[in-house]
Structure formats: structure tokens, C-alpha cells
Backbone bond lengths (Angstrom), bond angles and torsions (degrees), N, CA, C in turn:
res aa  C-N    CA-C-N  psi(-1)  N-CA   C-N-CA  omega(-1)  CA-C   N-CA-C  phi
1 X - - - 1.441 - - 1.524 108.76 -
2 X 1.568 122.48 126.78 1.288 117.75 160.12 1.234 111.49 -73.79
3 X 1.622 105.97 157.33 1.746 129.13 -165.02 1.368 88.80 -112.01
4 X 1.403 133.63 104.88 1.443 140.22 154.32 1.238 139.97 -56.98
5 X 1.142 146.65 100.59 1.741 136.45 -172.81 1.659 118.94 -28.43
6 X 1.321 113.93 131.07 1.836 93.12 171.88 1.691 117.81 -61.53
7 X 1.145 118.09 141.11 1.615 125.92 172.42 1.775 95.58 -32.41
8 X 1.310 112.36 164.59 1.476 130.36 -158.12 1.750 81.24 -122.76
9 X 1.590 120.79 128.26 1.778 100.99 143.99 1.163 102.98 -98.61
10 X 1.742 108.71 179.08 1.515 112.50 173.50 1.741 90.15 -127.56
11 X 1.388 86.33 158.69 1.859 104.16 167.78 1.372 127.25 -135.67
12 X 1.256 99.01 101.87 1.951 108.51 -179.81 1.500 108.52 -50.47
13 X 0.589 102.83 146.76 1.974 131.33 153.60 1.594 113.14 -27.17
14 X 1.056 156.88 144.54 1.179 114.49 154.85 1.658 127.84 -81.20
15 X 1.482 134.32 153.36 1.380 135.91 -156.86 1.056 116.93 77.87
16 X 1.402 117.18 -6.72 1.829 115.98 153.74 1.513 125.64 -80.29
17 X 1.618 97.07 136.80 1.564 81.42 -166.74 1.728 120.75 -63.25
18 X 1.365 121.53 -168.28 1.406 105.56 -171.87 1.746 97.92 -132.05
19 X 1.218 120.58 122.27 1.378 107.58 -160.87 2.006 97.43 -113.27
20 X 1.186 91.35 177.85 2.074 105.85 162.28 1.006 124.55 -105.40
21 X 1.385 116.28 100.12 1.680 116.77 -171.82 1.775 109.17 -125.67
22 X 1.424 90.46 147.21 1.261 92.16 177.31 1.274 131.51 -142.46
23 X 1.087 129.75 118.15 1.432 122.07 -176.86 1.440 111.25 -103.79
24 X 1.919 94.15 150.01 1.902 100.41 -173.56 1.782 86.84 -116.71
25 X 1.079 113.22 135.41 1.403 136.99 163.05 1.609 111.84 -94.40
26 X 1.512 118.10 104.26 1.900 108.86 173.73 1.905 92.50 -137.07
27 X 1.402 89.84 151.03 1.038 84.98 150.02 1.664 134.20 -116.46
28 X 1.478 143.93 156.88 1.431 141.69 -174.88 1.280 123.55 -98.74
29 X 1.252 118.72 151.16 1.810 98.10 159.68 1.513 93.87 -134.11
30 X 1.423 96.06 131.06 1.312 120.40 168.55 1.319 123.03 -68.26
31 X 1.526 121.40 148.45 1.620 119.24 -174.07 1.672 112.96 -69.53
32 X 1.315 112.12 31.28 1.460 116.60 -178.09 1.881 98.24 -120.58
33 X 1.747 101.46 -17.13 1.252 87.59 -171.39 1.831 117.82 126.39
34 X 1.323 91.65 -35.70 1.674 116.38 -147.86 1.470 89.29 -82.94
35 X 1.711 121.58 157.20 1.410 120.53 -172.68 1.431 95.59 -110.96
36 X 1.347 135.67 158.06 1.212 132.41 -173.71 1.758 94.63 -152.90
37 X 1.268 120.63 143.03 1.438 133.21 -169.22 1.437 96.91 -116.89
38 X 1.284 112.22 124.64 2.124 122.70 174.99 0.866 100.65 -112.08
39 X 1.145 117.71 151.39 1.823 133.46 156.70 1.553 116.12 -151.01
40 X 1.494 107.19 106.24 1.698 106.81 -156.23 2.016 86.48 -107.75
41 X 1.161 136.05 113.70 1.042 140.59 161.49 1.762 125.78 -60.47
42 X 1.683 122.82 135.00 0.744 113.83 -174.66 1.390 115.40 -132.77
43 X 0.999 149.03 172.73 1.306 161.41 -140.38 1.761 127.39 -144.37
44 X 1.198 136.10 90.83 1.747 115.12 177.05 1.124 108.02 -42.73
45 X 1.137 165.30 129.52 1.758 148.02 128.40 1.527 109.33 -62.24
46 X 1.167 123.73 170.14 1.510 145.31 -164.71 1.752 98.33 -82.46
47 X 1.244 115.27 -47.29 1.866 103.32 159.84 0.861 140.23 -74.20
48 X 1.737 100.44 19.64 1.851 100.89 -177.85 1.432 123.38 86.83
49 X 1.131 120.98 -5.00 1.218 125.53 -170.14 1.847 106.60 -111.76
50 X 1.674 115.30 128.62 1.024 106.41 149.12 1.345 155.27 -43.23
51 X 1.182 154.02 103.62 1.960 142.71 -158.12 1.112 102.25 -134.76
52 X 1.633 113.54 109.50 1.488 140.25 167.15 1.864 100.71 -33.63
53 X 1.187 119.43 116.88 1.384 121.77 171.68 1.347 118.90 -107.71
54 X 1.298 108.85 -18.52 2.015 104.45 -166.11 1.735 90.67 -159.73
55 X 1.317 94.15 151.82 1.717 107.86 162.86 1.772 139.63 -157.30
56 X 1.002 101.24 116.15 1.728 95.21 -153.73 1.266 82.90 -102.87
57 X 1.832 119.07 140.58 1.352 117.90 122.21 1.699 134.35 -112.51
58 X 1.412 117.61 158.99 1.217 94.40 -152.52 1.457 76.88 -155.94
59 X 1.707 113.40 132.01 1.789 155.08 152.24 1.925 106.27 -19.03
60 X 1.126 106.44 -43.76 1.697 112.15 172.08 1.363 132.56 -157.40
61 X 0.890 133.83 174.87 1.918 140.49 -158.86 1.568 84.15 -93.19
62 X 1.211 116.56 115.10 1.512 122.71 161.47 1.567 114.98 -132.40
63 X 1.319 110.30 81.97 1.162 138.97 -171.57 1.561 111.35 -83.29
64 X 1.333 115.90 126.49 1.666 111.07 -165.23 1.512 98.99 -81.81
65 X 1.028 134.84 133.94 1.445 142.69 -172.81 1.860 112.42 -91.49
């Protein structure tokens, strides 16, 4: 069984707005073999709709301990 990090909160300022964000953590394996780590960030918007805002990929799991 992998051991997962606890979820992170964040805390605005006050008078900043307060939004819904979400990030998905997976990892891939490429048809070479190779493991590759994504994280495509997402956003609530005001119509209800999710909108991809940010996206990292990254060579290994570097998880802050």
C-alpha cells in the first residue's frame, strides 16, 4: 500500500477572494517505460464549470515530508 501526504489547506488574507481549487496528483507510464508525475490544476468558475488553470509535470514524487 502507498502512504499518501495529508491534503494541504490554504488561507487567504482577509478581503481576498476565496476560490475552489483543485489539484489531481497521478502518476503515468510512458510507452518507453519511464514514470512521469502530472498535476493539471483546476478552478470552480462562477458558471459552474471547472477551468484547467496550471499544469506541472515532473521526473519523481517529491513529496514535502
Amino acid at each position: 500500500m502507498n502512504a499518501r501526504p495529508p491534503l494541504a489547506r490554504a488561507k487567504w488574507p482577509i478581503g481576498c477572494a476565496v476560490a475552489s481549487i483543485a489539484n489531481v496528483d497521478y502518476a503515468t507510464t510512458l510507452t518507453n517505460g519511464a514514470t512521469v508525475f502530472e498535476k493539471p490544476s483546476f478552478r470552480l468558475e462562477g458558471d459552474g464549470r471547472w477551468r484547467l488553470t496550471g499544469y506541472v509535470s515532473r521526473q519523481s514524487q517529491n513529496f514535502a515530508q
